[in-house]
TORRONU-882242 format. One record per residue (C-alpha): residue in three letters; x, y, z. Coordinates in steps of 0.1 Angstrom, whole numbers, plus 5000, padded with zeros to 4 digits. Layout:
<nodes>
alaXYZ ...
</nodes>
This chain:
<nodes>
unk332380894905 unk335780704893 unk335480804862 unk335581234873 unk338681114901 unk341080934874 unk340081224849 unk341081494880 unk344381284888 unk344981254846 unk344881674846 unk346581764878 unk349881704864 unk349281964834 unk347882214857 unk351082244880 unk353482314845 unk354582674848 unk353682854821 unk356783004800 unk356283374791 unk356583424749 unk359083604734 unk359183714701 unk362283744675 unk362584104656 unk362384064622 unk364784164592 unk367584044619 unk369783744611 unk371783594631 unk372383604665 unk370083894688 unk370084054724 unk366884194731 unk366984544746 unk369884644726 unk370284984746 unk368385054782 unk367684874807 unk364784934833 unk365084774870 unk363784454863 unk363984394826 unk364584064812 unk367384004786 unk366483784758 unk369383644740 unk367783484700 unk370083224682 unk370083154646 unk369782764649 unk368282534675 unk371182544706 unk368682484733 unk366382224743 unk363182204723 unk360682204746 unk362682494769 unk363882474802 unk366582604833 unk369982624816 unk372582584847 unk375882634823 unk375182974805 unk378483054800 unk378982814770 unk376883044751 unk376783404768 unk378583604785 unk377983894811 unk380584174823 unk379984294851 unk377884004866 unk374684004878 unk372583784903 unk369683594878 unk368683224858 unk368783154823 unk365883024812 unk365182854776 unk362082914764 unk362382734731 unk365582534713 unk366482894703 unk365283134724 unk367383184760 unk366083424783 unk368183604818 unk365483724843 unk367583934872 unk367083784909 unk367684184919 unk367284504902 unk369784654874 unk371584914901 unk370685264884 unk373585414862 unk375485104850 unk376584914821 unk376484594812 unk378684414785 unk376784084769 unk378283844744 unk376383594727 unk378583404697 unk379183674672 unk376783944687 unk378284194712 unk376284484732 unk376384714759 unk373384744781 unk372585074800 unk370585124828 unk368385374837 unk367985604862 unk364985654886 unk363185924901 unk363986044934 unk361185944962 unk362186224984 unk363886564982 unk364286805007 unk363887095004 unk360586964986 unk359286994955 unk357687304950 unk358687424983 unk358487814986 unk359488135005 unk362987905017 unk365888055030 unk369388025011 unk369787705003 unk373287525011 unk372687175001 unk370186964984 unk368886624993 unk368186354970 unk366985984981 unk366285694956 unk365585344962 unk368485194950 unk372285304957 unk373985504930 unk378085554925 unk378085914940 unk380386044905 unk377685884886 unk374986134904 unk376986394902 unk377486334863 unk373586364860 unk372586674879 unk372386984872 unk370987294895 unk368887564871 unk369087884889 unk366088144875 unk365388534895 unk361788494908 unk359088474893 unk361188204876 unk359688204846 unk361888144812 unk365488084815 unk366788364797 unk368988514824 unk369088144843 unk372488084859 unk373587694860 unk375187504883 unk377187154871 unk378586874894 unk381587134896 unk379487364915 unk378687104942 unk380086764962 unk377786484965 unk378086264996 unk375985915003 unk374585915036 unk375085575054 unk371985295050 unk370985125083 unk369884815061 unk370284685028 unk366384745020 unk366785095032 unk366685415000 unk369785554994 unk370385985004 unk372386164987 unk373586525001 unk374286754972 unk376787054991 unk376587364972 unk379787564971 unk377987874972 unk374487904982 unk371187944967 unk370588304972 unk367288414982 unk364988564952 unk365988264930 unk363688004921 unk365787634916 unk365087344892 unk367387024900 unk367386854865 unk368086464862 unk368886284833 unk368385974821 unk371285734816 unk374985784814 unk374585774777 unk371185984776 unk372386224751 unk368986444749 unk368786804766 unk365886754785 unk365586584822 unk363786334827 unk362686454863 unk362886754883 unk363086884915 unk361887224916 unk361687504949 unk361987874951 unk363688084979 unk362188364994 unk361588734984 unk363888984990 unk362589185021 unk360689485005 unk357389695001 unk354989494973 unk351989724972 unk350190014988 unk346389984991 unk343890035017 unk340489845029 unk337189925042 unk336090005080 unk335989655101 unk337589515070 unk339989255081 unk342189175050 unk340589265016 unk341589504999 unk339389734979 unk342289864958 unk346189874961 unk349389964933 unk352189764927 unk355589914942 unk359189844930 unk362589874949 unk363690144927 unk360290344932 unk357090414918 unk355590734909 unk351490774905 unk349991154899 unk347391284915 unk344691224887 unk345390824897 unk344390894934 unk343390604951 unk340190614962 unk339190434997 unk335890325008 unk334890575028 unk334390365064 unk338290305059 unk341190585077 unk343490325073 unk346290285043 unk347889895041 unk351489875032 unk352189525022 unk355689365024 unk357089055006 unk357688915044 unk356588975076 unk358389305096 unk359489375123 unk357189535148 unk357389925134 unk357290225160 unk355990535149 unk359590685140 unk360590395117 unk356190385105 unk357090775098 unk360590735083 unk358890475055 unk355390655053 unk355391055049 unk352091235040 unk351691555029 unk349691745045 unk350491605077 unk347591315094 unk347291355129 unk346991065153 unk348890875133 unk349090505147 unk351090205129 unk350889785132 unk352089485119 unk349289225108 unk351588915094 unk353089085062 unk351089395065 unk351989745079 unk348189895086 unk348590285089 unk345890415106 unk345390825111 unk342691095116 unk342291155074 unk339891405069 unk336991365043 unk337391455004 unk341191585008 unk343791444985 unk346591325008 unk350391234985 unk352090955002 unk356190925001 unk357490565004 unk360990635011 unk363890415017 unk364190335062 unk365890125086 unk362889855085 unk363789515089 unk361989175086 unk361688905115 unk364588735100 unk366689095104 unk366889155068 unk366989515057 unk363889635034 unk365689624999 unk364589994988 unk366590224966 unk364190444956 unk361190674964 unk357390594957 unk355090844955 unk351190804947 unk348090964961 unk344890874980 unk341891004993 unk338990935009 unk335591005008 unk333091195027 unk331190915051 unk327190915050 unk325191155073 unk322891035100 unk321391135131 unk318590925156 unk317990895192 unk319690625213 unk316890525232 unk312790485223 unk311590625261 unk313590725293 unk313490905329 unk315291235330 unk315791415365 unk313491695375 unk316091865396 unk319391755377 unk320491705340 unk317691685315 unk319791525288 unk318791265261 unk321191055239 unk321891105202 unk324090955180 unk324791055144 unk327291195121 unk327691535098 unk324391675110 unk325392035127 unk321192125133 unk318391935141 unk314392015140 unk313391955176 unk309691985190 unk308191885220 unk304491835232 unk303591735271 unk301491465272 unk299191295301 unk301391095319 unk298390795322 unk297090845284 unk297090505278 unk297190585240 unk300590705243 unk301690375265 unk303490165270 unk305490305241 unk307490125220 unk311489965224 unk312390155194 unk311490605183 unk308490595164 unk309090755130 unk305690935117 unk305391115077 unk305191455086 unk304691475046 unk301391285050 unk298191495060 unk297191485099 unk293791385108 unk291591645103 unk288591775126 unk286291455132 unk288991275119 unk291091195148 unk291790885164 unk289590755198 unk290690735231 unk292890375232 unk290490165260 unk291389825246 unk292789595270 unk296089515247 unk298989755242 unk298890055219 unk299689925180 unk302490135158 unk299990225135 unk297290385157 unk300490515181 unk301490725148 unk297890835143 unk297490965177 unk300591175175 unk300091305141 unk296791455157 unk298491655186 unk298591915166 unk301092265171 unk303492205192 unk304992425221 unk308192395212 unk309292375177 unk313292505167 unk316492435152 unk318992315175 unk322692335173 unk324592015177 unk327791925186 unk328991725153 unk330991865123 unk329891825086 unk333591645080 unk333691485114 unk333191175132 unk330290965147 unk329591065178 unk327490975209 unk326791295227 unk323391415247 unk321191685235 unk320391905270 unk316191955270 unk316292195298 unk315692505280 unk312792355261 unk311292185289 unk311192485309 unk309292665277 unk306792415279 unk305992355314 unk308792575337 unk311692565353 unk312092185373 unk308592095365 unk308091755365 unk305891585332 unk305091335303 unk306791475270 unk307391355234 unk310391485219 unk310491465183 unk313791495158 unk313891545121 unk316791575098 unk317491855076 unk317491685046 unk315091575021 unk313791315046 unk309991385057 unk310091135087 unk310291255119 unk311291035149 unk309591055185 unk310690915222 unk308990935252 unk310991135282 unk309591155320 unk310991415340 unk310291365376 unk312191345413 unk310891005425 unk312190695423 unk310590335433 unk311990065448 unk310789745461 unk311889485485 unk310289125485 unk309088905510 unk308088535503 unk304688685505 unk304789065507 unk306089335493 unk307689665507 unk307389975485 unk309990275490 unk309890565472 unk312790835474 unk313791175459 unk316491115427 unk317791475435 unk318291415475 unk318091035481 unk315591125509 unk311990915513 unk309291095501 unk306891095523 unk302991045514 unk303890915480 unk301290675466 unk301590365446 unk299190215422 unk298989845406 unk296989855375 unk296789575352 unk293889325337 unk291489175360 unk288588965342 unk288989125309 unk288889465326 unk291489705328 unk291389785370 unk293689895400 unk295389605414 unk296589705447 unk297490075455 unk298590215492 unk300490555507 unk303690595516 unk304290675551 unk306890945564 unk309790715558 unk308190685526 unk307890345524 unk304190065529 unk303989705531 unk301789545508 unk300689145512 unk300689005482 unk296888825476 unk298888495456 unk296488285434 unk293988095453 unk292687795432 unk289187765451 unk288688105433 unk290788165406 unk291288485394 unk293788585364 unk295488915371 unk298189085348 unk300089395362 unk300189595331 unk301789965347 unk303090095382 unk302190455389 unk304390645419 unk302590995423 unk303391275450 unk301591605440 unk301591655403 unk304791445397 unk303891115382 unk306390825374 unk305190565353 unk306590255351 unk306189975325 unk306489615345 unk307189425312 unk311189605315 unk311589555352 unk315189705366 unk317989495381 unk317489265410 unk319689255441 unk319788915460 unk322388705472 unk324688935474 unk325089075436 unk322989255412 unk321289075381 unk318589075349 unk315588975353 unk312788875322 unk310088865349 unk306989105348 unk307589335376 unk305489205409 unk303688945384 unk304688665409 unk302388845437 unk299288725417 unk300688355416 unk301088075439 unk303088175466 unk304187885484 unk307287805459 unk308688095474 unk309088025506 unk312087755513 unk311087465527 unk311987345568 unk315987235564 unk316786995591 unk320487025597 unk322986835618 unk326386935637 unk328286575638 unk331586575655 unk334586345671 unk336686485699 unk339386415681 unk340086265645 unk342486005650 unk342085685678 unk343485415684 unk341785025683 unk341284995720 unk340185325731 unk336185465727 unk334985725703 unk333185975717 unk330186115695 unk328486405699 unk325686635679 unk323386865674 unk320386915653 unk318287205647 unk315187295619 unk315787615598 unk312287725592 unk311588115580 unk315188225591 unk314288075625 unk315887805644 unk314687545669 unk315887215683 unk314886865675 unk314186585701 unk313286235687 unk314985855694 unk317485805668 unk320585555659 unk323885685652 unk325385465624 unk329085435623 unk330685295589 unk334185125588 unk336284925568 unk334984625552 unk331484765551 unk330984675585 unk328384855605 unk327684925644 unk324285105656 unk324385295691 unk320985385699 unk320485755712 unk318185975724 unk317886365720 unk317486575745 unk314986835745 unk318087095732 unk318586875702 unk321786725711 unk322686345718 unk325986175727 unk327085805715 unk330585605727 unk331885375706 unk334185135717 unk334484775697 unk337384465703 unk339284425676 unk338684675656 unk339984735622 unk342185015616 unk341385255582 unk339085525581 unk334885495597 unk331885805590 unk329185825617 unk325885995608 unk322386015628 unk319185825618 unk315685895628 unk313085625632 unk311685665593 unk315885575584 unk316485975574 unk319686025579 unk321486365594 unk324686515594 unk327786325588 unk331886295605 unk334986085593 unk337985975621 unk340385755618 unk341185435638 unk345085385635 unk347585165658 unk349985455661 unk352885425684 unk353085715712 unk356785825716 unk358585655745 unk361385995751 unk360286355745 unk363286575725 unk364086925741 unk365687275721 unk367787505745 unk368987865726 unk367888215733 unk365088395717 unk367088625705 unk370388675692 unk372588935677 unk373588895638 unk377588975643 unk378188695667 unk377888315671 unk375088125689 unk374487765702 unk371087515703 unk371087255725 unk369586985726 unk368286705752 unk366686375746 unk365086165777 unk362985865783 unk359785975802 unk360485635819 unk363585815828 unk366585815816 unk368985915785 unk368485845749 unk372185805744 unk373985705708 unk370685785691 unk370885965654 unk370086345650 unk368686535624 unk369286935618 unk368087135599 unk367787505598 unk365887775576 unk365588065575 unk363088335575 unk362688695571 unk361488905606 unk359789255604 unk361889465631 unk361889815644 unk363089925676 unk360690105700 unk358890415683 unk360990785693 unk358991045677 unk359891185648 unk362590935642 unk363090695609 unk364890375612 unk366490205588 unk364889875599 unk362390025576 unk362089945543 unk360890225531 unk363890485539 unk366390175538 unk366090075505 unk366289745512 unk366889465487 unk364989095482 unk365688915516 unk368988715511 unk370188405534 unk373088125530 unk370387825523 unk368887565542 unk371487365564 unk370987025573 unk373686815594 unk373886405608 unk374586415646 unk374686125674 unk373386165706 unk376186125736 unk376085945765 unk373886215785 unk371286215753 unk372886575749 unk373886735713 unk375287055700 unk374987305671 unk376887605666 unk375487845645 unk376988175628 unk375088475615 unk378188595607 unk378388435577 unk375088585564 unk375388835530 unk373289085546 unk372789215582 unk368689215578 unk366589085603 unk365888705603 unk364588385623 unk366488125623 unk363787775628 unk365787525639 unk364187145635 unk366186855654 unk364586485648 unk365886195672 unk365685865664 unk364685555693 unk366185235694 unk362485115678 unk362885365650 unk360485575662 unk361085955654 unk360586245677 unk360786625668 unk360886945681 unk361487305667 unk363187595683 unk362587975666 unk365888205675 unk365188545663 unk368688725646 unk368689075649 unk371689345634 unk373889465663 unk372289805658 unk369890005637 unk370290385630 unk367690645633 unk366990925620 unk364991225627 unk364691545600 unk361891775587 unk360491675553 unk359692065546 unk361192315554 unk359792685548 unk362792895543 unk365592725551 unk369892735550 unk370492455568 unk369492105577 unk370192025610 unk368991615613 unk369291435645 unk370991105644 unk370990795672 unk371990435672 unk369690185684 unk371089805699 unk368489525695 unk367689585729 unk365889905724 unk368590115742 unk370790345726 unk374590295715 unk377190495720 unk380590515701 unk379890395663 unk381090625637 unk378190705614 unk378690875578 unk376191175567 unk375691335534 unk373691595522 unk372191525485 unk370691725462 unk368191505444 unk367391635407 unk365391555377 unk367091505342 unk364691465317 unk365291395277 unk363591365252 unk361790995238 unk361290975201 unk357690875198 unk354291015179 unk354691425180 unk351791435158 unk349391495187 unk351891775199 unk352691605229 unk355991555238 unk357291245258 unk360891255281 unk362591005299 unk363091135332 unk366491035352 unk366891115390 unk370091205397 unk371191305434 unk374691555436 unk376491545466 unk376691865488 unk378191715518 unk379991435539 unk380691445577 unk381291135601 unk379891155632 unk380190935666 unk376790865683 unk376090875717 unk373490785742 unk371691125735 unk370791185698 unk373191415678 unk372191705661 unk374191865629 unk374292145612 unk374192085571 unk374392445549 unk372592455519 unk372892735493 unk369392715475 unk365992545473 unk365092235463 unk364891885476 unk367291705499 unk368391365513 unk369791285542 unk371390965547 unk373590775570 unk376090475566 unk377290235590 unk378889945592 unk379089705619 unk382289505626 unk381889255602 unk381789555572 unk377689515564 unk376289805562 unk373189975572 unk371790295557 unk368790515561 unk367690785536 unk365291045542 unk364191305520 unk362791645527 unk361792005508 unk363892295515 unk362192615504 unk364292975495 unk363493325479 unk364093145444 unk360992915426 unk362292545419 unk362792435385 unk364992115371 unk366192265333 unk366092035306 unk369591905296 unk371192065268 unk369791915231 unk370492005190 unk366492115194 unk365192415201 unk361692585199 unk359892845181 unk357093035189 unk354993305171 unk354593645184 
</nodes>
């Protein structure tokens, strides 16, 4: 063990030499060498070889270099020998970008160049697209550079988009911009550099900032670049159009230029033909486009009705009625269309190219499988299809209990009418299986019905070049063939298509007047059954059940309406001493020979709780189960309460409650010994034992020393610990207030004058709470007013004839006051300072504060009302009429009437100026913008008096009228009524339009 420590200590020594890097000499050189001779990267070592030995052999620091080299400008670093020849200068910080360096070693003289480096950040970024014009670039590297250097070794490529090739590139040199350093925080920060265009990148361009090298780089190429593109002038890229529910792909489009594009008709664009829409895609997003600037850019000859046009991003979607097959030429022409950044669309020329689109597939089915139609009502069933104008219709009446022919499937059942029909001997048996009818034997059993009554070509309602449409397809002609007129039935209506299709499709339709509803019991069931036609009960109706029973296809339950058309059925439940599995397969109503059958498995909407909802259930399935989950359970339930919810720590709590059991809508008291349990702070608990009487209530005080204060729950506990009910209070050492606070000022106060609130403040000790502070504060409120109803008579208290605007007040006021010596304070306040003369109350809140800081406050409401209202009385029509003759009063708050106020009336003629809106005309609708516009006929001032005044106003023709008054009280606010009223003549009334640059021409 010596021996390996003295050979560890003997080796330690050699291990912590550092090791010198190597350097070699180039050869074919004499003399003296600096290695690099040119460039200089950011931490390159400069390597000075000398012709003889200078240094020390074996290498080391050399601390006077300046004996032997020389270095202009200087530069942090050591010299380092690495062997008696070799002397090496390894930088302590990185060669700054763009400098030079002079070095002088003996006889050997060179200047060293740095290099420059890549930018780590650029803004706008590289690659960056769809800018706006660019006014200055931004440039940071990691190491400071001289600004005149940078500018010396950039230059800005300017290329038209796409940008590619610089044939027609435009340059820009360090005389086409300023560069300015941005100011570093700390040393280690990068430096940014802001490169200020004189004139801007313009949009359409596509920019390539090119850095060279070095100072001395004298190649072409850059050595990096900064590359970004600016966006697209604003115009129309292509035209093209997508299929129907399509959101964005498009099935075909053409290019379009600024100066125009021109397509003939023999390179239509074809559409899919689900699509009636056209897509005209810009370089940017628009604008939203109305239908005059959609119709100013888009024309289509011949004209598209229903024309409708929106923006989706950078797309304009066009969307019209286009009819089927019909070559449509679409004009592109140049509009005032601008982009969200308000550019115009760059358009100088027209576009022209063509589209059509093709003739949609035909089809035609039924929109339901099976359905009710009314005996005494519409007999209609719904289609839907397109470009079939006839139909093959044919009916047969069936049995309405042929179990073969039910339950009938969710969907029409489509039979071969190209395949033979069973022949005699051949037809299908009588379906007595327990399970539903299959598709396969359904189509065999109506494929063997053989002729039927009615079989014809029916119009329909749908256009070979038209739209889908849902329509109904009206059976009562056929019907009645079949059966008669109203004649209630079973029937299987059956449509085929006139086209090479052999399939014909059946549904099942009942026609019949009754109707079945049922209301549930937890254990019973009441039918009704009513008339469709009259809503009336049907009396003598029956109702069947019929279903499985034991593998056997039976009648569940049946019974007979009464003469309110309704029976109560008890529902037998499931009784597990003798189970018995029932299904409910089909509910039969039958009065006479109408018979509704209904299929359980698709039972109608529910009604409970109040709303209407789906159910999955079989139909009265549940009255062959277990009943008793039906019926809710006994509820007990509780009425805890406190006579009050706040106490404080010496006085009782008085508890009281009540309990009750809610059993089958029913309830009945509960007596039993019980605990009331109060809760409080602390988890403490306290028990009061009670007893309740035999009306189920009980009564508990609760009354503790020292108790905390915060908030306690009580709640009531039987014998078996169940508890019932629950109440919170409060136990809180509140102070009760020592002086009480009193608010003197009328109820009510006129709006034109000033009013005072008083206030009093005294000990109920006795006594004056003198030199206490005083809080006011006043809001106000808007009051609904009218003076006492006078027939016939309009005030304008009233909103509606006033024309009253939003209620306006002077703000909340609040002011410091000081109780004096009798406890007494005053405030003054002034309605006349109030914008508007409407109605308001005025809550005014005074707080006083004791000698313990204790706060008392009370509120006084003073109702402001104008110093009059005026009334008006006037007939809103009027026959035949030359005059108006209103009456006119003036009403004081007080109800009474005022005499001596001047009141203004004029007579107006109210008209109707309408103009015309540009909007779609394509439907042939027109669209105005309607003015009202009221002409004066007369003005009269009038004093009132304490019996109403009547006037005499002339008119000269028909039309409508207003009447209204102005007056003003004596602080100048007005109040004014309008009434308006219809004066008949011997002329009709019309309002012209006004005059336009339009006019109209019609056809003889």
């Amino acid at each position: 063990m010596m021996l390996v420590l003295l050979l560890a200590l003997l080796a330690a020594p050699a291990a912590a030499e550092p090791v010198t890097p190597a350097a070699t000499r180039p050869a074919g050189q004499a003399g003296t060498i600096i290695v690099p001779d040119h460039f200089l990267r950011r931490w390159d070592p400069v390597t000075v070889f000398f012709a003889q030995d200078v240094g020390p052999a074996k290498g080391g620091p050399e601390d006077h270099p300046e004996r032997l080299v020389t270095l202009s400008p200087s530069h942090p670093g050591a010299f380092t020998w690495l062997d008696a020849r070799t002397l090496q200068f390894r930088p302590a910080e990185p060669w700054p970008p763009l400098a030079r360096f002079a070095w002088a070693a003996r006889e050997t003289k060179v200047r060293l160049t740095t290099l420059m480096a890549a930018p780590s950040n650029a803004i706008p970024p590289n690659d960056a697209l769809g800018l706006e014009r660019v006014e200055s670039i931004t440039l940071t590297f990691a190491e400071p550079i001289d600004p005149a250097d940078l500018a010396r070794m950039v230059t800005i490529e300017l290329r038209p988009l796409p940008g590619v090739g610089s044939g027609q590139a435009r340059w820009m040199t360090a005389a086409d911009f300023q560069v300015k350093a941005l100011e570093r925080h700390a040393r280690a920060d990068p430096a940014t550099y802001v490169l200020e265009l004189a004139s801007p990148v313009p949009l359409g361009t596509r920019a390539v900032v090119h850095l060279r090298l070095s100072l001395d780089d004298a190649a072409t190429e850059s050595f990096a670049e900064v590359a970004f593109a600016t966006a697209e002038p604003f115009r129309v890229v292509e035209l093209g159009c997508r299929g129907a529910g399509d959101a964005g792909e498009r099935r075909r489009a053409y290019p379009v230029t600024p100066e125009g594009a021109r397509y003939t008709e023999a390179q239509a664009l074809g559409c899919p033909a689900g699509s009636r829409t056209l897509l005209v895609e810009f370089s940017t997003a628009p604008r939203d486009i109305g239908p005059v600037e959609g119709r100013n850019l888009v024309r289509f000859t011949p004209a598209v009705d229903d024309l409708s046009f929106a923006v989706e991003g950078k797309t304009l979607v066009v969307a019209g009625d286009f009819a089927a097959e019909r070559p449509y030429r679409v004009m592109l022409t140049p509009a005032a269309v601008a982009d969200v950044q308000g550019r115009p669309l760059e358009m100088t020329g027209e576009s022209e190219l063509w589209v059509y689109f093709p003739r949609q597939p035909s089809y035609l089915g039924w929109n339901a499988a099976q359905g009710l139609v009314e005996r005494f009502g519409p007999q209609m069933v719904p289609l839907d299809g397109r470009g079939k104008e006839r139909l093959d219709l044919r009916l047969h009446r069936l049995d309405p209990l042929d179990r073969a022919f039910w339950p009938f499937p969710a969907r029409p059942v489509p039979v071969d009418e190209s395949q033979r029909p069973p022949g005699p001997g051949e037809e299908p048996a009588p379906h007595t299986e327990l399970g539903p009818v299959s598709l396969a034997e359904l189509q065999r059993h109506i494929a063997a019905l053989g002729s039927p009554p009615v079989s014809t070509l029916v119009g329909l309602p749908l256009r070979r070049d038209g739209k889908a449409a849902s329509f109904g397809l009206d059976l009562a002609p056929h019907l009645a063939r079949v059966a008669g007129r109203e004649r209630p039935g079973a029937y299987l209506v059956g449509l085929r298509r006139l086209d090479s299709s052999s399939d014909r499709s059946w549904m099942r339709v009942q026609v019949t007047d009754l109707s079945l509803t049922t209301m549930e019991e937890p254990d019973a069931v009441h039918f009704a059954v009513t008339s469709l036609v009259r809503g009336l009960p049907v009396a003598g109706a029956s109702v069947k059940l019929e279903g499985t029973r034991e593998n056997e296809w039976v009648t569940l339950a049946e019974g007979k309406a009464g003469d309110d058309g309704t029976f109560r059925w008890p529902a037998p439940g499931w009784d597990p001493a003798h189970p018995i599995y029932r299904q409910v397969r089909r509910i039969v109503v039958a009065s006479a020979d109408d018979v509704l059958v209904l299929e359980p498995l698709h039972a109608p909407d529910a009604y409970a709780d109040n709303h209407w909802s789906a159910t999955r259930e079989t139909w009265l399935q549940w009255a062959f189960e277990p009943l008793a989950a039906r019926t809710p359970p006994p509820e007990d339930l509780c009425h805890l309460f406190t006579e009050r919810p706040v106490y404080r720590p010496e006085e009782t709590v008085h508890v009281k409650g009540y309990v009750r059991r809610r059993e089958r809508g029913k309830l009945s008291p509960l007596s039993f010994a019980g605990t009331v349990v109060i809760q409080g702070p602390g988890e403490q608990t306290w028990k009061r034992p009670v007893t309740l009487t035999p009306g189920g209530s009980f009564y508990a005080a609760f009354s503790e020393a020292n108790l905390p204060t915060g908030d306690y729950s009580a709640h009531l506990e039987d014998a078996k610990k169940k508890p019932y009910g629950n109440v919170t209070f409060r136990i809180d050492a509140y102070r009760i207030p020592t002086f009480e606070v009193e608010l003197h000022a009328p109820d009510k106060v006129p709006l034109d004058g000033e009013f005072q609130v008083a206030l009093t403040s005294t000990y109920y000790a006795g006594g004056k709470v003198a030199g206490r502070p005083v809080a006011w504060r006043v809001t106000q409120f808007p009051y609904t007013w009218s003076p006492k109803q006078r027939e016939g008579f309009e005030y304008s208290s009233d909103v509606r004839f006033s024309g009253a605007k939003r209620f306006e007040s002077s703000g909340k006021l609040e002011k410091d006051d000081t109780t004096d010596e009798n406890g007494a304070a005053q405030l003054s306040l002034d309605p006349a300072v109030e914008p508007t003369a409407q109605p308001r109350t005025y809550v005014v809140e005074a707080t006083v504060t004791g000698p313990d800081d204790q706060t008392v406050t009370n509120t006084k409401h003073v109702v402001a009302l104008p110093p009059f209202v005026l009334g008006l009385k006037v007939p809103r029509y009027l026959e035949r009429a030359t005059e108006v003759a209103p009456e006119v009063i003036v009403v004081g708050p007080d109800g009474s009437l005022q005499k001596g106020t001047e009141v203004k009336v004029r007579l107006l003629n109210r008209q109707w100026h309408s103009h015309l809106r540009a909007s779609d005309f394509s439907n042939g609708v027109a669209r105005y913008v309607t003015d009202v516009v009221d002409e004066k006929v007369s003005e009269t001032t009038v004093t009132s008096g304490e019996e109403p005044t009547t006037l005499h106003l002339p008119i000269d023709h028909a039309g409508v009228y207003v009447v209204e008054l102005e007056a003003h009280d004596r602080l100048g606010r007005a109040q004014v009524i309008g009434v308006d009223l219809y004066a008949g003549g011997t002329e009709p009334v019309t309002w012209a339009k006004p005059a336009t640059r339009v006019f109209e021409v019609a056809t003889d």
